[in-house]
C-alpha positions as CSV (number, residue, x, y, z in Angstrom):
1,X,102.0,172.2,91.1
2,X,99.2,170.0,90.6
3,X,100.4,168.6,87.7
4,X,103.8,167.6,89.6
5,X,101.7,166.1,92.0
6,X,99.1,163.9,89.7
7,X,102.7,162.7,88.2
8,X,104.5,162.5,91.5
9,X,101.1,159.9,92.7
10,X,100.9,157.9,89.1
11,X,105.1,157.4,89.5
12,X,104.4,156.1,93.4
13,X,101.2,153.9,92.1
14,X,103.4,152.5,89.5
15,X,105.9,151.5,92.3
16,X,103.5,149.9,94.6
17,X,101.9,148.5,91.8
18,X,105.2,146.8,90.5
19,X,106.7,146.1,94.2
20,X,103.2,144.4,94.7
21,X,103.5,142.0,91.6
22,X,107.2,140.9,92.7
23,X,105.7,140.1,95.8
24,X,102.5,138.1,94.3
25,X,105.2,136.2,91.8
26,X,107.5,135.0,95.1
27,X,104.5,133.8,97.3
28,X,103.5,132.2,93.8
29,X,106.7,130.3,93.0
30,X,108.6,130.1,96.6
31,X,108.8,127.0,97.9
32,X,110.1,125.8,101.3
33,X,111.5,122.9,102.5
34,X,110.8,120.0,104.7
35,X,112.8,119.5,107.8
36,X,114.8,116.7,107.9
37,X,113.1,114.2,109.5
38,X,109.9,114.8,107.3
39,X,112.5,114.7,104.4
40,X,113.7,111.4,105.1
41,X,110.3,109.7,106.0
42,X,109.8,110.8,102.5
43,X,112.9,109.1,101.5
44,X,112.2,106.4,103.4
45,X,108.9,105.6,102.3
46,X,109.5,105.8,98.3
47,X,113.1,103.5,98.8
48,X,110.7,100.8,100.4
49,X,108.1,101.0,97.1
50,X,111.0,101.4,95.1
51,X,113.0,98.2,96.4
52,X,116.7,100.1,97.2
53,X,118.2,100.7,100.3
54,X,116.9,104.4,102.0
55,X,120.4,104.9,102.9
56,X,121.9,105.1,99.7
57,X,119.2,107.2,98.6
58,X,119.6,109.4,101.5
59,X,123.2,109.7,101.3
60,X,122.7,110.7,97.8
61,X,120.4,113.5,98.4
62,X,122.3,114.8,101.5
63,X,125.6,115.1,99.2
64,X,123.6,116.1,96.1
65,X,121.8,119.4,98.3
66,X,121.7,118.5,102.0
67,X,117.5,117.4,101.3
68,X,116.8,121.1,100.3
69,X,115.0,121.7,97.6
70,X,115.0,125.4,97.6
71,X,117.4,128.1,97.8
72,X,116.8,130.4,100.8
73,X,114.9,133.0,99.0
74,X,112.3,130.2,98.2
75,X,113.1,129.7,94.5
76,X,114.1,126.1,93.6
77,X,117.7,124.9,94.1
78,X,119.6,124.7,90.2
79,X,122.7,124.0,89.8
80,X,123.9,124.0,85.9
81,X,121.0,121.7,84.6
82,X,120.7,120.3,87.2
83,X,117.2,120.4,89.4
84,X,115.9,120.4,93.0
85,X,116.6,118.3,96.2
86,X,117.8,115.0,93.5
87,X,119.9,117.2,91.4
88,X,118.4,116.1,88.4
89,X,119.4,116.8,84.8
90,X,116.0,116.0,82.7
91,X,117.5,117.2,79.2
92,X,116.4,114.2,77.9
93,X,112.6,115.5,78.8
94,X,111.5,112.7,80.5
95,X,110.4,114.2,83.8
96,X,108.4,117.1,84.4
97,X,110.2,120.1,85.1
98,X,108.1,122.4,87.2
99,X,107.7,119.1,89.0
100,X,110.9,118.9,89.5
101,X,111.1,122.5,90.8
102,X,108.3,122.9,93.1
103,X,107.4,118.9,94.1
104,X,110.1,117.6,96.5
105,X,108.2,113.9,96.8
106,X,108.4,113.6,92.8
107,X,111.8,115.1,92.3
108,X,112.9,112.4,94.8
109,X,111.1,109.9,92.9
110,X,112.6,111.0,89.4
111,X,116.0,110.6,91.7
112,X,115.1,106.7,92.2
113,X,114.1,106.4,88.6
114,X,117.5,108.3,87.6
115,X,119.6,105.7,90.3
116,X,117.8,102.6,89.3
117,X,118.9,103.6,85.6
118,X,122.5,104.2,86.5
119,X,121.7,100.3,88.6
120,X,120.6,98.8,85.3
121,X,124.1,100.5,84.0
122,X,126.2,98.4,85.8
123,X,123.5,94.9,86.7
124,X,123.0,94.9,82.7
125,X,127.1,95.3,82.0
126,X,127.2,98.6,80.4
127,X,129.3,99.8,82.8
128,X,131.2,98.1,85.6
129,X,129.4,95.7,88.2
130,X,129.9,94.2,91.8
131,X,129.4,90.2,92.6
132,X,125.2,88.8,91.8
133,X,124.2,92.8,91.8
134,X,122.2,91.4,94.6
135,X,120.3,95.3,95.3
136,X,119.9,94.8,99.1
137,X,124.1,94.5,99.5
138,X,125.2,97.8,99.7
139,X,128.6,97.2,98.6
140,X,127.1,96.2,95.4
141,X,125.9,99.6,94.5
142,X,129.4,101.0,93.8
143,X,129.3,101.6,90.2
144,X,125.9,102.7,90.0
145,X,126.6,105.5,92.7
146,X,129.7,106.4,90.1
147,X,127.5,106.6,87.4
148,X,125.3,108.7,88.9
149,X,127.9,111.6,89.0
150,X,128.4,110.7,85.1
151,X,130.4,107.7,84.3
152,X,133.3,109.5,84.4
153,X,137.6,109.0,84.7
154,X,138.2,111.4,87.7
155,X,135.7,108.7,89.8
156,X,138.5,106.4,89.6
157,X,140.1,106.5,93.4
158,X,143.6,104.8,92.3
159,X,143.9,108.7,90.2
160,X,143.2,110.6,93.1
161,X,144.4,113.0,94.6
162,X,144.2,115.0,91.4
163,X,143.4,119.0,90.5
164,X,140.1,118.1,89.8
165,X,138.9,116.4,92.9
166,X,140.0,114.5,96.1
167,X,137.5,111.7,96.9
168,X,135.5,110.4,94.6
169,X,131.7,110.9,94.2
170,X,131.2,107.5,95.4
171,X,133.7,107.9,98.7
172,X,131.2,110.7,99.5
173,X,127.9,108.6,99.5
174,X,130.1,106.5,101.4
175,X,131.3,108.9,104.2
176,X,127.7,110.7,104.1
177,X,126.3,106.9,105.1
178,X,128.4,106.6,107.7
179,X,129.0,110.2,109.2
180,X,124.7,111.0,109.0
181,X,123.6,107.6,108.9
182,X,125.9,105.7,111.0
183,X,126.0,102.8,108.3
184,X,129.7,101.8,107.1
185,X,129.6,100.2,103.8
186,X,132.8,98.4,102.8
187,X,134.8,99.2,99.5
188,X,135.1,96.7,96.9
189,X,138.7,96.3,96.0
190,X,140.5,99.0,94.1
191,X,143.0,96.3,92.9
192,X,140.8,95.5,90.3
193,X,140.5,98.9,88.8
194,X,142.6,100.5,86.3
195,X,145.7,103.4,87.6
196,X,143.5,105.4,85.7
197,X,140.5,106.1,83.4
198,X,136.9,104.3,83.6
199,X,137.0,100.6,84.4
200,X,135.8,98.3,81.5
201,X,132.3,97.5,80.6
202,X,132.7,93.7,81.1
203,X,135.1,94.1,84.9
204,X,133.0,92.0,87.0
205,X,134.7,92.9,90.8
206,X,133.6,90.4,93.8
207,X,131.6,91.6,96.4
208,X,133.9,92.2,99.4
209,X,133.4,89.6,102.3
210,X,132.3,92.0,105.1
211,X,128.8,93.1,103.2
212,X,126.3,95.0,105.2
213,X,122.6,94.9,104.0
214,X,120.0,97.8,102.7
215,X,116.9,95.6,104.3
216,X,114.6,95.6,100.8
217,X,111.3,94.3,101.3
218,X,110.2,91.2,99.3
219,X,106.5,90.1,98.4
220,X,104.9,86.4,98.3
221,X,102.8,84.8,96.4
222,X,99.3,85.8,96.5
223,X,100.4,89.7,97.2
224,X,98.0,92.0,94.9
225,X,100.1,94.6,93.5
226,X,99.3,97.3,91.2
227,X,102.2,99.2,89.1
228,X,103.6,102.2,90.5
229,X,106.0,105.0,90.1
230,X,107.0,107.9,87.5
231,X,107.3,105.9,84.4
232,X,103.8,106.1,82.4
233,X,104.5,102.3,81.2
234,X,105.8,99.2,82.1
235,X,106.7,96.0,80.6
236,X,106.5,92.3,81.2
237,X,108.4,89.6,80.5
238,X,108.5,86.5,79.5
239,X,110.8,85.4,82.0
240,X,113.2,87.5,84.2
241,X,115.2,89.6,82.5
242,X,113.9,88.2,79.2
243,X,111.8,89.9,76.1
244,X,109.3,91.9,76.5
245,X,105.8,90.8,75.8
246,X,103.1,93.2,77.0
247,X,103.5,97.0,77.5
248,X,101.0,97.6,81.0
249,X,100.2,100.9,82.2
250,X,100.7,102.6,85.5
251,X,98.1,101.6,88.3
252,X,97.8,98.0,86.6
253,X,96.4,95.6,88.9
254,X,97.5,92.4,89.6
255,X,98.9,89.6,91.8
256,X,101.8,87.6,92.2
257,X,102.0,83.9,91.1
258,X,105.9,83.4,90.9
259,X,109.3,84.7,92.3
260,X,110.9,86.4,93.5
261,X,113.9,85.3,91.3
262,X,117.1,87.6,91.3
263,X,118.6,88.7,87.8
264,X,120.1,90.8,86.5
265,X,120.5,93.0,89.5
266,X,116.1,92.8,89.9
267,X,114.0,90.7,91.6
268,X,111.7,89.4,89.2
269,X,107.9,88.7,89.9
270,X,105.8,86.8,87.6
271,X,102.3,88.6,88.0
272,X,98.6,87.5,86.7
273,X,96.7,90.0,85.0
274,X,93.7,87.7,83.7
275,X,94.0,84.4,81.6
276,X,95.4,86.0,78.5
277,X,98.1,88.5,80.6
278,X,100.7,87.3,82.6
279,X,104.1,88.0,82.9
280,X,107.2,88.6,84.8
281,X,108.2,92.4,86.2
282,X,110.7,93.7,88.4
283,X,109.6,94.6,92.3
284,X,110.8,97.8,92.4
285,X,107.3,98.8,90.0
286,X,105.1,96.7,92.1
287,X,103.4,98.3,95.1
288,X,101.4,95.9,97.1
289,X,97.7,96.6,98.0
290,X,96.8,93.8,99.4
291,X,97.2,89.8,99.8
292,X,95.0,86.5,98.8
293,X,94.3,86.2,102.5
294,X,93.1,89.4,103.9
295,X,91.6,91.1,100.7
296,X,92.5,94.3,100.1
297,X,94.3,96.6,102.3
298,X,91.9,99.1,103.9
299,X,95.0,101.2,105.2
300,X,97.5,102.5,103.5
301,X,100.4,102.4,105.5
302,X,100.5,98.8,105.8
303,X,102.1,97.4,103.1
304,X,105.1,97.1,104.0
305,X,104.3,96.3,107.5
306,X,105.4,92.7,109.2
307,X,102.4,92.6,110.9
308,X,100.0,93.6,107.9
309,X,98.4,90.1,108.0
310,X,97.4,90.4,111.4
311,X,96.2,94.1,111.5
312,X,93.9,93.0,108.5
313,X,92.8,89.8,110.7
314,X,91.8,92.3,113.5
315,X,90.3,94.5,110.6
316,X,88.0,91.8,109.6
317,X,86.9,90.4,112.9
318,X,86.0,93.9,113.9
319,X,88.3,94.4,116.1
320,X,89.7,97.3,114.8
321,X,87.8,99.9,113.0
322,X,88.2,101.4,109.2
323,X,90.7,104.6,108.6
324,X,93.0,105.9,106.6
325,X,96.1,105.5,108.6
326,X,96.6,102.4,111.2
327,X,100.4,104.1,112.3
328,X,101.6,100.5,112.7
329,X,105.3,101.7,114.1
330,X,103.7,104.3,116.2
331,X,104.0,103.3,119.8
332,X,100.7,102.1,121.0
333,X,99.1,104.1,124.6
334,X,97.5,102.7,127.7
335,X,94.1,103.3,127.0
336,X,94.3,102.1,123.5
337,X,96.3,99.1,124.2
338,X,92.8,98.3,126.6
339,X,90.5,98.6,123.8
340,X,92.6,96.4,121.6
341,X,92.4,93.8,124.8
342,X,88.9,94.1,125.8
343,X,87.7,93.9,122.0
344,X,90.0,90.8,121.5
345,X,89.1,88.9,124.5
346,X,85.3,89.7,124.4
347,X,85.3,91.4,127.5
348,X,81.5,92.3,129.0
349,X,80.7,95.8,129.2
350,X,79.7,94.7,132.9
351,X,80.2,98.2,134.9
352,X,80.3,101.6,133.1
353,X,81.3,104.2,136.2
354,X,84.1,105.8,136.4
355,X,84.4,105.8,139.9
356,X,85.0,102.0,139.7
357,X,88.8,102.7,138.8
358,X,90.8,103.6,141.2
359,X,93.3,105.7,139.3
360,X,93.5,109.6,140.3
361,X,94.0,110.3,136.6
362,X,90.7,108.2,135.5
363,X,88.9,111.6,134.5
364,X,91.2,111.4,131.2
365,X,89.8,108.6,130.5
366,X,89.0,109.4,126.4
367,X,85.1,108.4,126.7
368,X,85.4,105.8,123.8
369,X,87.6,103.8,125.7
370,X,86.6,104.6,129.3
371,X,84.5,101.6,129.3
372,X,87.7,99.1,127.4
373,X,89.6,100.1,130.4
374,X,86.7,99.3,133.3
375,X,86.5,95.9,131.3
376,X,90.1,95.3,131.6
377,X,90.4,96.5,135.1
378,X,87.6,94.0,136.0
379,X,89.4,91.4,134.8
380,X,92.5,91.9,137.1
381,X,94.7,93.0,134.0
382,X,95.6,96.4,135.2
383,X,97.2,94.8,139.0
384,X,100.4,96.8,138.1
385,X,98.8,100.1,138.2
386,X,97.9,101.2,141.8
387,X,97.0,104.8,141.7
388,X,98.1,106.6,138.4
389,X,97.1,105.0,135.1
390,X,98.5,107.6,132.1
391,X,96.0,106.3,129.8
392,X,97.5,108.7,127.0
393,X,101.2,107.3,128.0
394,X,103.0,104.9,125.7
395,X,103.1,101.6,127.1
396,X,106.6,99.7,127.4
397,X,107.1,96.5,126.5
398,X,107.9,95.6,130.4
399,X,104.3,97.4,131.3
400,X,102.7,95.1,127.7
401,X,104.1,91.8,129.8
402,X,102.7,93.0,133.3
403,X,99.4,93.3,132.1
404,X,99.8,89.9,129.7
405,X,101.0,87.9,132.4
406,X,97.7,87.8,133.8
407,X,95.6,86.6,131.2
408,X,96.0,82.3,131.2
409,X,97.2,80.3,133.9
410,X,101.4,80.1,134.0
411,X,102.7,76.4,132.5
412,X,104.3,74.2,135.5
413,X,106.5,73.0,132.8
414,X,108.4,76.0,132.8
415,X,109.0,77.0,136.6
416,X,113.0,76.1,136.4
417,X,113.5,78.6,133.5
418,X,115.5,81.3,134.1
419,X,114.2,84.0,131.9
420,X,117.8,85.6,132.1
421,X,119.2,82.9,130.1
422,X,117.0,83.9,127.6
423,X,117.3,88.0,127.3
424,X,121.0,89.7,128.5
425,X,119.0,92.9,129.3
426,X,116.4,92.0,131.7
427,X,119.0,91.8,135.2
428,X,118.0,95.4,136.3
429,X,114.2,93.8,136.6
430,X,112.9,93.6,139.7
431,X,110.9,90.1,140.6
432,X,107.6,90.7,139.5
433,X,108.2,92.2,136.2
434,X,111.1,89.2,135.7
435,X,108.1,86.9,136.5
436,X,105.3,88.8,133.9
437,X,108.2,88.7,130.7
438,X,108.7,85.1,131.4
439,X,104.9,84.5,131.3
440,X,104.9,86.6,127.7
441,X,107.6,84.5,126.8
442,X,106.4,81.2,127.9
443,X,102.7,82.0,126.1
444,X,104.5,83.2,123.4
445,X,102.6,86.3,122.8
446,X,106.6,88.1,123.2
447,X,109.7,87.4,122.0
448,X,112.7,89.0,121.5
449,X,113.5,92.3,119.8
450,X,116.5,90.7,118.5
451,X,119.1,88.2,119.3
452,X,119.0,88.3,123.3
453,X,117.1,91.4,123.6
454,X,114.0,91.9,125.0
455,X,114.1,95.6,125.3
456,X,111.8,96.0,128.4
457,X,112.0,100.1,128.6
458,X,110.6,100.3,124.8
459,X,107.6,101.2,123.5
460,X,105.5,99.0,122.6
461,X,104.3,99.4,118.8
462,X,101.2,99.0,117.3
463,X,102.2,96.3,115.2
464,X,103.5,94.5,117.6
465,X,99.8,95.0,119.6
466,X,98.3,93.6,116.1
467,X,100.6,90.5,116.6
468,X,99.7,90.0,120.2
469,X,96.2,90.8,119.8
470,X,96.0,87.1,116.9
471,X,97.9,85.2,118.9
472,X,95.7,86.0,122.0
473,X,92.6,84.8,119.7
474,X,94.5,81.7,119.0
475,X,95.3,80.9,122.1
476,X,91.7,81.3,123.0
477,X,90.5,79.7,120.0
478,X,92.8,76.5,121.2
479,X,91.7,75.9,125.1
């Protein structure tokens, strides 16, 4: 009996053991995925350092795995040899494959790398291309999206239906950009295509006249870049598109002298290294860090920012402190809107109680900004808030102009304008907050969102609030 039993107990050690291992190698290897929206800021961001419209990457990954990266037991999605959120086939070796696995932002950027090869397919005439292979026309990307799916025959939309398939893999981009993304792109015309089989090499098919745009960010002169992505090495040029002259590795700084020029389906940058290094490279490997003006960028979300000029200016003049983050499309709230303001205009620290403000909500105040918002108050800035401030509420754009209004004296010039000949959707104002965007117009610290707009019920940004803040110095800096 005992022996059964010392038996019986190794036998049940050996299970828990064993059942215990199993669950040690899941938590080790599970992954899980991102939601969406974390998924596509993701996709977002690297399509803006990569230079290609975020919708066609998007689009791609949605139809390639609807942005998972992992199966539901937590164990990387592969399909055939084919890996991850990207679906990418590395039997060539270049890209790490547990990367590819278990790292969603890299297994997106090997899917860039991957598209922007299939790109320099069809822009270099190794497979079929669309117009000037301009990159920021959508419609231009048709051949590369078919040679992503393997430049194959049954892509050919005059053969289909068929057995095999009944859209073609570039339809489906198409349908995922317009059903997810709410961006139509238009198809070139089939009329130039073979009845069947792959297109040739050399077919060259116009862009189609109704072209919509993938909004690709370009540099200037005097931008410092360094080199950035998957690759390990990069070339330059000795004029776009031409031979290669100097191998550079990743993380190479540099700035820009020249460009951008398009060829080729890139825009080319010539970039100065030191006396003895310069070259020409295309944008899509160039991250900018920084700009001749404002030094180097002590935030890292700003690159790509509009107003990245004037958030540095602010930076500098110690108007706004060092971080990490500056958030510049984050909408910008009421209390920190007053700092920006008092800090800008040099308002005194004059009165520092509380009891000063007559706002019922005053006691959430944030203390580092309790006295920004006396300041401001004391200046007769805050007029259009009577009892309830929000200090932690986003601020409008209408609610930006009411307190902007008040600043400098309104120009006589202007009393016959009518401010709704200028934006269609301000009617539904009432007088006063008509008469304050007028004022933000007329000083120019607002304009339009776009053409007509002024978009009174949005939130303000906090680029935007950079922008506003420099032109308030200049104003000042004028009188």
């Amino acid at each position: 009996m005992r022996i059964f039993k010392s038996v019986t107990h190794k036998i049940i050690l050996l299970i828990l053991i064993f059942v215990f291992s199993l669950n040690l190698n899941t938590k080790a290897f599970a992954g899980s995925n991102l939601s969406r929206t974390q998924i596509e800021t993701i996709m977002d961001e690297i399509a803006m350092k990569r230079a290609i419209p975020s919708v066609i990457l998007k689009s791609i990954g949605w139809t390639e795995s609807k942005l998972q990266q992992f199966n539901y037991d937590g164990t990387p999605k592969i399909s055939g040899d084919c890996i991850g959120l990207m679906m990418i086939n590395n039997n060539s070796g270049l890209y790490d494959s547990s990367k590819l696995k278990y790292d969603i932002q890299y297994n997106i950027e090997a899917g860039v790398d991957v598209l922007l090869n299939k790109w320099s397919m069809s822009s270099y005439k190794m497979v079929s291309s669309v117009g000037n292979m301009n990159p920021d026309i959508l419609e231009n990307w048709y051949f590369a999206l078919w040679a992503y799916n393997g430049w194959a025959s049954s892509n050919n939309p005059n053969s289909l239906p068929s057995y095999v398939k009944t859209q073609t893999y570039q339809q489906l981009i198409y349908n995922v950009c317009k059903d997810q993304y709410n961006q139509k792109i238009t198809n070139i015309d089939f009329s130039y295509l073979p009845q069947s089989g792959k297109p040739s090499r050399s077919l060259v098919v116009p862009t189609p006249s109704n072209i919509h745009t993938g909004n690709i960010v370009l540099y200037e002169n005097g931008d410092y870049t360094r080199t950035d992505g998957v690759r390990n090495t990069y070339a330059l040029r000795d004029v776009p598109a031409g031979k290669y002259i100097k191998e550079i590795s990743n993380n190479q700084l540099m700035t820009v002298v020249d460009g951008p020029v398009l060829k080729n389906g890139y825009y080319w940058y010539k970039v100065y290294i030191n006396d003895s290094i310069q070259g020409w490279i295309e944008r899509n490997w160039l991250l900018r860090t920084g700009d001749i003006e404002s030094g180097r960028y002590i935030f890292e979300d700003i690159a790509f920012s509009w107003a990245r000029k004037n958030i540095m200016q602010l930076y500098n003049m110690g108007i706004i402190s060092e971080s990490t983050y500056y958030k510049p499309n984050e909408a910008v709230n009421k209390e920190a809107f007053c700092i920006f303001l008092s800090k800008t205009m040099k308002l005194q620290n004059s009165v520092e109680n509380v009891t000063t403000l007559p706002y019922t909500d005053a006691n959430k105040i944030n203390t580092w900004a309790l006295n920004h918002v006396i300041n401001v108050y004391n200046a007769g800035l805050l007029e259009s808030y009577s009892s309830i401030f929000n200090p932690a509420g986003n601020l409008t754009r209408k609610e930006a102009a009411l307190i902007l209004a008040n600043i400098f004296e309104e120009d006589p010039q202007y009393n016959s304008l009518d401010i709704n000949t200028i934006f269609k959707d301000v009617s539904t104002l009432n007088n006063i907050e008509l008469s304050a965007v007028k004022e933000a117009y007329i000083q120019e610290f607002m304009s339009g969102k776009s053409s007509g707009e002024f978009r009174p019920d949005e939130n303000l940004s906090r680029a935007e609030t950079a922008a506003i803040m420099v032109k308030i110095i200049n104003k000042i800096e004028n009188k």
